[in-house]
C-alpha positions as CSV (number, residue, x, y, z in Angstrom):
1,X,68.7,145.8,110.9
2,X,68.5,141.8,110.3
3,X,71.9,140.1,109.4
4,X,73.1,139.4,106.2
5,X,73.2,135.5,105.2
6,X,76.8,135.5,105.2
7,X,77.2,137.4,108.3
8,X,74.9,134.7,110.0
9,X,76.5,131.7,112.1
10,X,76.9,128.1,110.7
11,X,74.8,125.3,112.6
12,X,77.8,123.1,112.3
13,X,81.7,124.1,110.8
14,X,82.1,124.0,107.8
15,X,83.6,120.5,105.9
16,X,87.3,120.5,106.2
17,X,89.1,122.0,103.1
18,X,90.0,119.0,100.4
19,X,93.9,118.5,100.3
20,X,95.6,117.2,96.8
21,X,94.1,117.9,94.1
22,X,95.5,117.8,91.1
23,X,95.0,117.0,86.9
24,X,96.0,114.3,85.0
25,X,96.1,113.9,81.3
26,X,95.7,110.3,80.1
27,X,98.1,108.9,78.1
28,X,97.8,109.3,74.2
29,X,95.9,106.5,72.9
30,X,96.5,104.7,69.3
31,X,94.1,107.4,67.7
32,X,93.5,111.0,69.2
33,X,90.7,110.8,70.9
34,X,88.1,113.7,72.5
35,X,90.8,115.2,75.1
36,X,89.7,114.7,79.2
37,X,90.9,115.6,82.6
38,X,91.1,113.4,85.1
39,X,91.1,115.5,88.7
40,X,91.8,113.2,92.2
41,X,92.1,114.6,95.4
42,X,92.6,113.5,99.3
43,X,89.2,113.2,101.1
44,X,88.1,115.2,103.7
45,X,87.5,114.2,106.8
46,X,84.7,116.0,108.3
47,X,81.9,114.4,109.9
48,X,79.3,115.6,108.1
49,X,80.5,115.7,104.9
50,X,78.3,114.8,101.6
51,X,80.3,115.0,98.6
52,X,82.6,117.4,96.7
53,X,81.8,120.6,94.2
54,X,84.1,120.7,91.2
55,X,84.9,124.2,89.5
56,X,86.4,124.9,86.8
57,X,87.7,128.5,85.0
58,X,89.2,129.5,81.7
59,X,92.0,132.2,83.0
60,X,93.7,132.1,86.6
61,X,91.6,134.4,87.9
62,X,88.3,134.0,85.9
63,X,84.9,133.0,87.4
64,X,84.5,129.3,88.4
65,X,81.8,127.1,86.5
66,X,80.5,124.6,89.3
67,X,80.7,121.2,87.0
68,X,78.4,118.6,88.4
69,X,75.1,119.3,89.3
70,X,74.8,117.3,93.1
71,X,77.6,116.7,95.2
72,X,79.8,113.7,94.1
73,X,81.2,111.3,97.0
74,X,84.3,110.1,94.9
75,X,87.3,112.2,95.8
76,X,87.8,111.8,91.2
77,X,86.2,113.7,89.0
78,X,86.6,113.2,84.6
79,X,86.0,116.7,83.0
80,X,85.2,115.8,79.4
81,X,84.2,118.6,78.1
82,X,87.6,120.2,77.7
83,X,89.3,121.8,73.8
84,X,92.7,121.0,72.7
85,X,94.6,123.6,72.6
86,X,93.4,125.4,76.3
87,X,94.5,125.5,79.5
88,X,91.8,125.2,82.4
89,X,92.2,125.7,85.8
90,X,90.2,123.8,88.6
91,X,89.4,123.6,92.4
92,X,87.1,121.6,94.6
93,X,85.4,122.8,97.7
94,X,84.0,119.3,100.2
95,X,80.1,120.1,101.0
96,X,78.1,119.2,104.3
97,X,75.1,117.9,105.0
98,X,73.9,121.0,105.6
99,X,75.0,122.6,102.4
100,X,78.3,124.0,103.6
101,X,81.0,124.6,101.9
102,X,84.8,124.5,102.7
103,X,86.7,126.8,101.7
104,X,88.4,125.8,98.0
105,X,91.5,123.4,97.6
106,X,94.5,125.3,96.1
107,X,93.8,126.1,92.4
108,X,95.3,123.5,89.6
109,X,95.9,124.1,86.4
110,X,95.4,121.4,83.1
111,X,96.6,122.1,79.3
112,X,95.4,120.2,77.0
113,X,98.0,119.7,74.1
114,X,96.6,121.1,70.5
115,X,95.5,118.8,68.1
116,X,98.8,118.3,66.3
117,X,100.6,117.2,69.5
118,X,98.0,114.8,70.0
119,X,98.2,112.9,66.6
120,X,102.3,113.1,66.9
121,X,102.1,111.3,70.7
122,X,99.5,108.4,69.0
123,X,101.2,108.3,66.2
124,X,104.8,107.8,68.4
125,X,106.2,111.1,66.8
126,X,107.2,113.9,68.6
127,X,105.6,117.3,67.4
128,X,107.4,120.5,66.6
129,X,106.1,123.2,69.4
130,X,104.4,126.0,67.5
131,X,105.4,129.4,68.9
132,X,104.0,129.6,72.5
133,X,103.1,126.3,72.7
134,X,103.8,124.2,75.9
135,X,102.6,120.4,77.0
136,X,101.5,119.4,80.8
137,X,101.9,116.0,81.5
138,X,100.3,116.5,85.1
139,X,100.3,119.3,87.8
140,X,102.3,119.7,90.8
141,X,100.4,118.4,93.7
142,X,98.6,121.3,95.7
143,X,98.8,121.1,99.2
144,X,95.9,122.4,101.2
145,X,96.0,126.2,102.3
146,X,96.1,126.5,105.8
């Protein structure tokens, strides 16, 4: 019976796992603009390494979307196509050169103030909460699982 892919050895380890990451909402500017994440993370340090996968999920345990399409060498990534209102959570797995992946960072989670909360930070106000209603003004920076 042949071996399963995954069951298979790696040519070369594995990149080491990416350390750090975490959201960051930009500051409100003078009119609400389309909401954005800004993601950083510590490099890894691998040899081999080519770039880094972004993924992003709607619930803490929900399916991961990979966001960019080719690995991306900046340890920053902008997600843009976020909705006030949600809360997304996000990880980033380093890739090789020969298409390995690390295992993911630590899981990190952004929420995206609703609209209202928005206008009242441009504006200088502070908004009335609605019922459930909570703002992020960054993460708390993940450490690598070991």
């Amino acid at each position: 019976m042949a071996a399963s892919p995954a069951a298979r050895p790696a040519r070369h380890a594995p990149p080491a796992q990416p350390a750090g990451a975490k959201p960051a909402l930009p500051a409100p500017a003078a009119k609400p603009s389309k909401p954005r994440v800004e993601l950083a993370w510590q490099p890894s340090h691998s040899p081999n390494l080519m770039g880094y996968n972004v993924y992003r999920a709607e619930s803490p345990t929900g399916a991961k979307q990979l966001l960019n399409p080719t690995p991306i060498p900046e340890t920053c990534y902008e997600d843009r196509d976020v909705q006030r209102g949600r809360t997304y959570y996000y990880a980033v797995r380093a890739v090789a050169a020969d298409g390995s992946l690390s295992p993911p960072s630590n899981q990190t989670t952004a929420l995206i103030p609703p609209a209202s909360a928005a206008r009242a930070a441009a504006s200088g106000r502070r908004a009335a909460p609605t019922q459930g209603e909570r703002h992020v003004h960054h993460a708390t920076d993940l450490a690598a699982k070991r």
